[in-house]
ZABAKE-106400 format. One line per field, with one value per residue (C-alpha): residue number from 1; residue in three letters; z, x, y. Coordinates in pm, whole numbers, always signed. Example, Ala and Ser with C-alpha at 12.3 -4.5 7.8 and 13.67 -1.06 7.14 Angstrom:
% residues 2
resi <- 1  2
resn <- ALA  SER
pz <- +780  +714
px <- +1230  +1367
py <- -450  -106
***
This chain:
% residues 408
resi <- 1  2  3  4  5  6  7  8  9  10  11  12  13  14  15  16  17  18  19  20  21  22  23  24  25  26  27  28  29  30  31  32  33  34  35  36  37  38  39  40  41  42  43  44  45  46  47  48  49  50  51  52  53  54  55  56  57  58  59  60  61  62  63  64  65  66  67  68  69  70  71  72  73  74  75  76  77  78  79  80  81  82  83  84  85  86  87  88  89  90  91  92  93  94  95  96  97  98  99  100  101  102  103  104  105  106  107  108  109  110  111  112  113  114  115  116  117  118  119  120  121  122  123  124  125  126  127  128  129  130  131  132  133  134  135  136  137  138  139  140  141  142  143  144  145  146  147  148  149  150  151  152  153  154  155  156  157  158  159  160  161  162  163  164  165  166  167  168  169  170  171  172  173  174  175  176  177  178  179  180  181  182  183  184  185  186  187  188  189  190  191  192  193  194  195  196  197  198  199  200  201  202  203  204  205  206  207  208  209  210  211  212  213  214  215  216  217  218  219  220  221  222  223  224  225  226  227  228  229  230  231  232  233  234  235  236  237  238  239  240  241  242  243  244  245  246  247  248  249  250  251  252  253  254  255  256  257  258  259  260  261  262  263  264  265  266  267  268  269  270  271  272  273  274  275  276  277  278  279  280  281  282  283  284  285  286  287  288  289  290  291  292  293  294  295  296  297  298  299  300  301  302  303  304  305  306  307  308  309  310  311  312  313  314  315  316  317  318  319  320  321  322  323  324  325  326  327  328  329  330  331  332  333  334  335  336  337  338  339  340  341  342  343  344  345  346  347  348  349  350  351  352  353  354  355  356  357  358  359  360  361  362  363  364  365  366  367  368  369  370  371  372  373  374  375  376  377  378  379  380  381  382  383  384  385  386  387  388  389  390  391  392  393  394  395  396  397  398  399  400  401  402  403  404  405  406  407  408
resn <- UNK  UNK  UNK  UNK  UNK  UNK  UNK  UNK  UNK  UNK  UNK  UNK  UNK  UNK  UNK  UNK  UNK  UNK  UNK  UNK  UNK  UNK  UNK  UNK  UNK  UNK  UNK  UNK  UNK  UNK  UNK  UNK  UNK  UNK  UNK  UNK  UNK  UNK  UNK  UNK  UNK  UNK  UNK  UNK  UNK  UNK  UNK  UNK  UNK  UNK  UNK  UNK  UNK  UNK  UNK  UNK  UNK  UNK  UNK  UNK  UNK  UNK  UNK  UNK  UNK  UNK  UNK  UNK  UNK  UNK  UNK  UNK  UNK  UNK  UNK  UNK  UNK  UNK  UNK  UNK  UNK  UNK  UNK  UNK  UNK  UNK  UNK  UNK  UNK  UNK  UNK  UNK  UNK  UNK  UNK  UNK  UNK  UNK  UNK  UNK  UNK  UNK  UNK  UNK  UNK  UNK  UNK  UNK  UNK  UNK  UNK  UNK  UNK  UNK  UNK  UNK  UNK  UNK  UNK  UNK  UNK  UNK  UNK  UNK  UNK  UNK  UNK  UNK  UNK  UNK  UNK  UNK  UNK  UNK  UNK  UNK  UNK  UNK  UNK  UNK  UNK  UNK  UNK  UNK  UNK  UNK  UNK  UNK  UNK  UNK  UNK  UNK  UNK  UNK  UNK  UNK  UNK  UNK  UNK  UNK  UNK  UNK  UNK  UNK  UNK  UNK  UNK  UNK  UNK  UNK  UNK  UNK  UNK  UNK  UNK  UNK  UNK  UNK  UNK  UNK  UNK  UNK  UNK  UNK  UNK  UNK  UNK  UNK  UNK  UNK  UNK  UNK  UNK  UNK  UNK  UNK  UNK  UNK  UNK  UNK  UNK  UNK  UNK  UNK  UNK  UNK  UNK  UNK  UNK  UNK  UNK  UNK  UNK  UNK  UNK  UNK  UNK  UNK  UNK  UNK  UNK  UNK  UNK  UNK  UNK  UNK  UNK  UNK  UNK  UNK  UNK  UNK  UNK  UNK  UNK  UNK  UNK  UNK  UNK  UNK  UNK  UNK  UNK  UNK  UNK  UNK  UNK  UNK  UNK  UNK  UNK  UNK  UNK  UNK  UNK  UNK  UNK  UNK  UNK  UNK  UNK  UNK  UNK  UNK  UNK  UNK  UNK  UNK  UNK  UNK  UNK  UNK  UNK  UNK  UNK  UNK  UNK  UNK  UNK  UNK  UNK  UNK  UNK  UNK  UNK  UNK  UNK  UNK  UNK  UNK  UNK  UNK  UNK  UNK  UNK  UNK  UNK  UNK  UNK  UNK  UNK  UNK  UNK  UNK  UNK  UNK  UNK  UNK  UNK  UNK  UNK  UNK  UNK  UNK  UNK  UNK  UNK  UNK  UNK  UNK  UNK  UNK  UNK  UNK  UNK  UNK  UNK  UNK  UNK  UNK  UNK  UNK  UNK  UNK  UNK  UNK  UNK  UNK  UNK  UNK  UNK  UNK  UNK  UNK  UNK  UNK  UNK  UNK  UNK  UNK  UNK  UNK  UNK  UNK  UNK  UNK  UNK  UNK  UNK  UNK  UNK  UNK  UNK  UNK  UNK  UNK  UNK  UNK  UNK  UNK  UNK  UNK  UNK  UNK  UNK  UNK  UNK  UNK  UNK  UNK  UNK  UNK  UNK  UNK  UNK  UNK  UNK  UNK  UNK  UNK  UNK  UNK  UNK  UNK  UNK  UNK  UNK  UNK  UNK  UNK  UNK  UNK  UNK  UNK  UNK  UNK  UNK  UNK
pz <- -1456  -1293  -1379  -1667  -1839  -2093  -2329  -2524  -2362  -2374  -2793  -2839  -3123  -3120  -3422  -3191  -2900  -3129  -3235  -2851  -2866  -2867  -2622  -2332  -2482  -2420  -2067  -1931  -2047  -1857  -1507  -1533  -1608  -1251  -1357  -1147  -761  -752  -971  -726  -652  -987  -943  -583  -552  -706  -474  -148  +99  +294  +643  +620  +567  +831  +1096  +998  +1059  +1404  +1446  +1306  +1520  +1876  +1816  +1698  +1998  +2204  +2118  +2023  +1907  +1666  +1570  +1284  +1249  +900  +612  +218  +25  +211  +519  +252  +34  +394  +487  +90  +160  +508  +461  +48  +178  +227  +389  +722  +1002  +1284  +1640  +1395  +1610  +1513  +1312  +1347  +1114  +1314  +1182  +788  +976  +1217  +1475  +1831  +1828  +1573  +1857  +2109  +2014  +1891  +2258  +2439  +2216  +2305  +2664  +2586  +2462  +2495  +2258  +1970  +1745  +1427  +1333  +999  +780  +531  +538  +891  +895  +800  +1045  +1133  +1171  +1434  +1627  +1614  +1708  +2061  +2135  +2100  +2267  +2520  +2590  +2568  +2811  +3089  +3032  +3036  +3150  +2920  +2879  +2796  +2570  +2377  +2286  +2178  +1939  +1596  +1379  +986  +857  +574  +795  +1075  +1150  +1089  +1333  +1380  +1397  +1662  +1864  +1848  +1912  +2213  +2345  +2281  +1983  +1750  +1348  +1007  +760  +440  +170  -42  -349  -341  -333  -178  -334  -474  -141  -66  -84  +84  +429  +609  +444  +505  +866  +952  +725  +843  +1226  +1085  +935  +545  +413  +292  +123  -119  -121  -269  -494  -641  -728  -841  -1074  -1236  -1256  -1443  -1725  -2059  -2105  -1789  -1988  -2268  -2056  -1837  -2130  -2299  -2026  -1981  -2344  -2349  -2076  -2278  -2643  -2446  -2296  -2603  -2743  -2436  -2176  -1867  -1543  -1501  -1189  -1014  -984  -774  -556  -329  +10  +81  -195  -74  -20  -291  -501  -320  -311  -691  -793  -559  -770  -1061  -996  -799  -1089  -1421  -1311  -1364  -1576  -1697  -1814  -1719  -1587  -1279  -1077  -850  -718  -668  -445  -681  -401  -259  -469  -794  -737  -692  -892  -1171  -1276  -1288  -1487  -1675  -1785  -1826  -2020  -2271  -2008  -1837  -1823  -1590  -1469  -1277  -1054  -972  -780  -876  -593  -245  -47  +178  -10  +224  +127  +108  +191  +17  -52  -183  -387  -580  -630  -768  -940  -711  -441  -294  -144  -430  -644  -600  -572  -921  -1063  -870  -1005  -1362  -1400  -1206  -1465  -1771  -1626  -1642  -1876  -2249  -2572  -2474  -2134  -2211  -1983  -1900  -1644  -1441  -1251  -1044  -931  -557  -294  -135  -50  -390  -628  -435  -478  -879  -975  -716  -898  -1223  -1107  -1009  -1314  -1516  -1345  -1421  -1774  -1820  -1623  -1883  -2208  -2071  -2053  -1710  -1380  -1214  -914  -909  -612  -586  -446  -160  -79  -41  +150  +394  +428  +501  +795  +909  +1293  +1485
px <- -709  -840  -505  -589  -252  -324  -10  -224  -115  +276  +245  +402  +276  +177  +413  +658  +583  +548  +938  +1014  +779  +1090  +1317  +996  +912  +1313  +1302  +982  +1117  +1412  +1215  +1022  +1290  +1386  +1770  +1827  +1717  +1695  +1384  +1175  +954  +806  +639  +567  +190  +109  +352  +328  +364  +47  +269  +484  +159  +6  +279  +262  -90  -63  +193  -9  -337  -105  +53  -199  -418  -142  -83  -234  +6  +216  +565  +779  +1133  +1364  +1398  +1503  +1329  +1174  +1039  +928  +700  +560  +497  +331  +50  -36  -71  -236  -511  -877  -1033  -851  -1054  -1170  -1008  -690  -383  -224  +109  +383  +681  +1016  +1355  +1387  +1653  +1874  +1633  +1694  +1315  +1171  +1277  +1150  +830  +785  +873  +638  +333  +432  +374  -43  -70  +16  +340  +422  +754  +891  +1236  +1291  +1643  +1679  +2089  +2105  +2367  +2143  +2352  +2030  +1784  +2021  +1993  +1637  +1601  +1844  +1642  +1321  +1445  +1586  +1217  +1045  +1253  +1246  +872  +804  +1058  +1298  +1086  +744  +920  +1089  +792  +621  +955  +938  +1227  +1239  +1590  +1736  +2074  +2059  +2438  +2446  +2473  +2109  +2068  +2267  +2182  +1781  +1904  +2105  +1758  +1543  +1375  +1179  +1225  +1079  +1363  +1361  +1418  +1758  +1536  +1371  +1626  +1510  +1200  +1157  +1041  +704  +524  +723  +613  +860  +661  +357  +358  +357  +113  -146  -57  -178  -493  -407  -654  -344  -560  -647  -346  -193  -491  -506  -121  -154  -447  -193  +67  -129  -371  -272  -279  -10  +276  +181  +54  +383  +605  +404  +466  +841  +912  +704  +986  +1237  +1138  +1063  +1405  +1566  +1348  +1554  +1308  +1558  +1332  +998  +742  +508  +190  -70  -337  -477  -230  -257  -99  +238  +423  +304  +431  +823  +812  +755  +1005  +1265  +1142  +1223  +1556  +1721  +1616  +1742  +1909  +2296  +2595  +2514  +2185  +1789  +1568  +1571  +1264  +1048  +738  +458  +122  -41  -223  +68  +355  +157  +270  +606  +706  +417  +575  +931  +792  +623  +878  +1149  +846  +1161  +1326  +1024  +766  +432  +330  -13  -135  -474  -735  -1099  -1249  -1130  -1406  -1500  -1619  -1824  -2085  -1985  -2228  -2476  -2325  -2000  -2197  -2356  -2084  -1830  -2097  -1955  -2151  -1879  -1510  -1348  -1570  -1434  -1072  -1097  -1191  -937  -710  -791  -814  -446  -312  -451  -286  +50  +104  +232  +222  +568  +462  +421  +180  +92  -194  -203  -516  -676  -1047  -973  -737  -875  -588  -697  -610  -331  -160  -251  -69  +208  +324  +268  +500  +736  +732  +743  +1039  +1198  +1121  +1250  +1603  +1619  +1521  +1811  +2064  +2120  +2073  +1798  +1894  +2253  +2313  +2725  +2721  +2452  +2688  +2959  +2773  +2669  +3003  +3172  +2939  +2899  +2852  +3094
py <- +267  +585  +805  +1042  +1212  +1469  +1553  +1771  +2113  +2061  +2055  +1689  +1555  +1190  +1056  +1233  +1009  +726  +718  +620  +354  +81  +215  +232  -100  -245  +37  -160  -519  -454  -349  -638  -874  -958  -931  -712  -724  -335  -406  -553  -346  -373  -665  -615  -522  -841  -1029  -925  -1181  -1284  -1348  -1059  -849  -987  -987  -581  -543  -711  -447  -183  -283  -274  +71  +202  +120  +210  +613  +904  +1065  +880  +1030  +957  +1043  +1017  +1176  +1079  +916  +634  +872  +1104  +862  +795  +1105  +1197  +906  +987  +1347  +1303  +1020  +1134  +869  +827  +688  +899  +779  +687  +887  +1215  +1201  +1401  +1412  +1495  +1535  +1634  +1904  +1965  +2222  +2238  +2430  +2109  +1876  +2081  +2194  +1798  +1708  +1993  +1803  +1463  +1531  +1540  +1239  +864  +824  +583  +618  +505  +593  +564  +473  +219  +249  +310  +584  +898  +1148  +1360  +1047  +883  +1222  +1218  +887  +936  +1229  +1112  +746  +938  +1111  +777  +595  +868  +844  +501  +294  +135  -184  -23  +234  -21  -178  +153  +256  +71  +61  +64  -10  -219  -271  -444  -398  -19  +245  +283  -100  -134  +107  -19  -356  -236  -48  -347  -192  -404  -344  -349  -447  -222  -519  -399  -458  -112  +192  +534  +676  +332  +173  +361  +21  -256  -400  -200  +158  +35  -2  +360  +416  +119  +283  +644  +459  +404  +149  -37  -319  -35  +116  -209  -289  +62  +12  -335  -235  -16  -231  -492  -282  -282  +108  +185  +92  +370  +623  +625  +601  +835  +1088  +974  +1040  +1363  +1475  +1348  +1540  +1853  +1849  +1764  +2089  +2330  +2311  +2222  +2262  +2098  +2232  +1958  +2264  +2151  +2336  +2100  +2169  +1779  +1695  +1914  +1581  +1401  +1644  +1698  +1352  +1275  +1570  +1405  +1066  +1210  +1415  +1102  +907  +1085  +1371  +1245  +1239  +1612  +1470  +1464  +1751  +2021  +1950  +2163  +2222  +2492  +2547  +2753  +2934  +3022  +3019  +3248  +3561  +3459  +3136  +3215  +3579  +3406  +3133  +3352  +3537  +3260  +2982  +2890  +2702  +2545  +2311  +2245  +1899  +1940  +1727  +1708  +1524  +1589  +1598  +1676  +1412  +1709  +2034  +2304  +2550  +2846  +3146  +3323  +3616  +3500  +3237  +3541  +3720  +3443  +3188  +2931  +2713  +2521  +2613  +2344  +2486  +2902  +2741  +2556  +2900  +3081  +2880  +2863  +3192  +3198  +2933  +3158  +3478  +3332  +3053  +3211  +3047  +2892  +2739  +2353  +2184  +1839  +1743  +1397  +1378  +1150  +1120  +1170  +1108  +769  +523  +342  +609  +737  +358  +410  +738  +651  +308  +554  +774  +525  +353  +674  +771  +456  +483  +826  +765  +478  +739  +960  +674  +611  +428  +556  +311  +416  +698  +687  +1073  +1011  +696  +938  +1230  +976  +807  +1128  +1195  +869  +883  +637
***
């Protein structure tokens, strides 16, 4: 297991962590249960199915080698786990296409600048919506359809515009079945966030050049070694005591600008998961680069009510020289070298005596680690949700946003 939590900087003490011991024992009995289907992607790394997974790959392999420029539309929580591997991954194959992300807003400009690029390069889409009825996805998805059809005919755009849905009979469903779309259905098991490794997720990512065989293996290795269950409860309950202790907002701090979607998408993890019924933790998020001089002085100022998660990888898989002269007057030879003492020194200016800090690091962002702290995340999420006493599954106000503006 390559993910390394240290508790030691948010001043839990152990016999502290020790009295949840039973309830992340009963939380992580229940998840692997199978009682309930919204569990199943739990045991999912270590039962993918060989036909399904290669039926994607065939997929994959054709888009792939049909586009260089491959464009994905959604947004929420499937669309944005997506969107946190492709961007996060460090070993991407040259000649693999150019992604674009299109339509976490409503933005005549968005859609028009993402149209203006399309026009250099030979065009692959995936429209992404697991309930089919996402009001600014369905936009997307006409605009962009409307785009590829005028360029290619309706036949050869059809078979360039993949779509990723978990309702066939939806509003999005229908309309890609009316166009002669294919699809990737999002299994019902995995809710939101909780769907970053089906089939149906890891098509996009196998198009935009994810090894996905380490992907899986990486999050399979976590789900089966005997320290994961600790080390996420651990974490989970470390949330839980310093809530309990007044701390109310935790901030996902990271420097490393690839992980800027790995990090929104692990706060939105966390927030959809515990964050009901008057209960659970405010999440956020902060580039340290960018966000010091800002969010750090608030933070600062304000340590009773908050909390730092960092998340780290060790090394970046691409570190350049930097030149003489700025070598002899920081001490540093390499560009990740000068930013990890930029930033320690940044982390020493602002954190008090009362800023608790935990750090989750990993040692880089290969597709192998990145499927290890993401089924940690998930299952620390899931443990957490159950320490606070509710559903972490359960999403009754999205249901009703999304009813309200269903598009008919």
């Amino acid at each position: 297991m390559n993910v390394k939590v240290d508790l030691t900087g948010c001043g839990v003490k152990l016999e502290e962590l020790e009295k949840y011991k039973d309830a992340i024992e009963r939380a992580t009995d229940d998840l692997w249960s199978d009682e309930d289907h919204r569990y199943g992607w739990v045991k999912l790394p270590m039962r993918m199915n060989a036909g399904d997974l290669a039926r994607m790959f065939n997929a994959a392999e054709r888009t792939a080698e049909k586009c260089g420029m491959f464009v994905i539309v959604g947004n929420g929580g499937s669309y944005l786990g997506i969107k946190a591997v492709i961007e996060a991954v460090g070993d991407r194959p040259e000649g693999a296409p150019k992604v674009m992300f299109v339509g976490e807003g409503i933005s005549s400009r968005e859609f028009s600048d993402t149209l203006d690029r399309m026009d250099h390069y030979e065009v692959c889409v995936c429209v992404i919506s697991k309930y089919g009825e996402t009001p600014e996805t369905i936009a997307a998805y006409q605009i962009v359809k409307d785009y590829m059809f005028d360029r290619y005919g309706d036949k050869e755009a059809a078979e360039r515009i993949r779509i990723l849905t978990g309702a066939p009979e939806s509003t999005l469903g229908q309309m890609a079945a009316k166009d002669g779309c294919q699809s990737f259905e999002i299994s019902k098991d995995y809710s939101g966030n909780y769907g970053i490794l089906s089939t149906a997720s890891l098509f996009p990512m196998a198009v935009a050049g994810v090894e996905i065989d380490k992907l899986l293996s990486g999050a399979e290795v976590m789900a089966t070694d005997d320290e994961w269950d600790t080390t996420a409860g651990y974490y989970a309950a470390a949330r839980k005591i310093l809530n309990d202790s007044g701390k109310i907002v935790e901030v996902f701090q990271y420097g490393q600008p690839d992980l800027d979607s790995l990090a929104t998408w692990v706060s939105h993890l966390f927030m959809e998961s515990d964050s009901k019924k008057g209960k659970g933790i405010y999440t956020s998020t902060m580039n340290l680069a960018r966000d010091f001089k800002a969010k750090a002085q608030y933070m600062s100022s304000a340590a009773p009510a908050f909390f730092e998660t960092e998340i780290l990888a060790a090394e970046t898989g691409s570190d350049l020289e930097l030149p003489k002269d700025i070598k002899d007057r920081t001490k540093a030879d390499t560009v990740d070298e000068l930013g990890r003492i930029i930033a320690e020194q940044m982390k020493e200016t602002y954190r008090s005596d009362d800023m608790d800090a935990i750090k989750i690091e990993i040692p880089n962002t290969d597709a192998y680690n990145l499927g290890q702290i993401i089924y940690f995340f998930l299952m620390s999420a899931s443990i957490s949700a159950h320490l606070f006493g509710v559903d972490p599954f359960e999403r009754s106000m999205i249901d009703r946003f999304k009813e309200r503006l269903k598009l008919k």
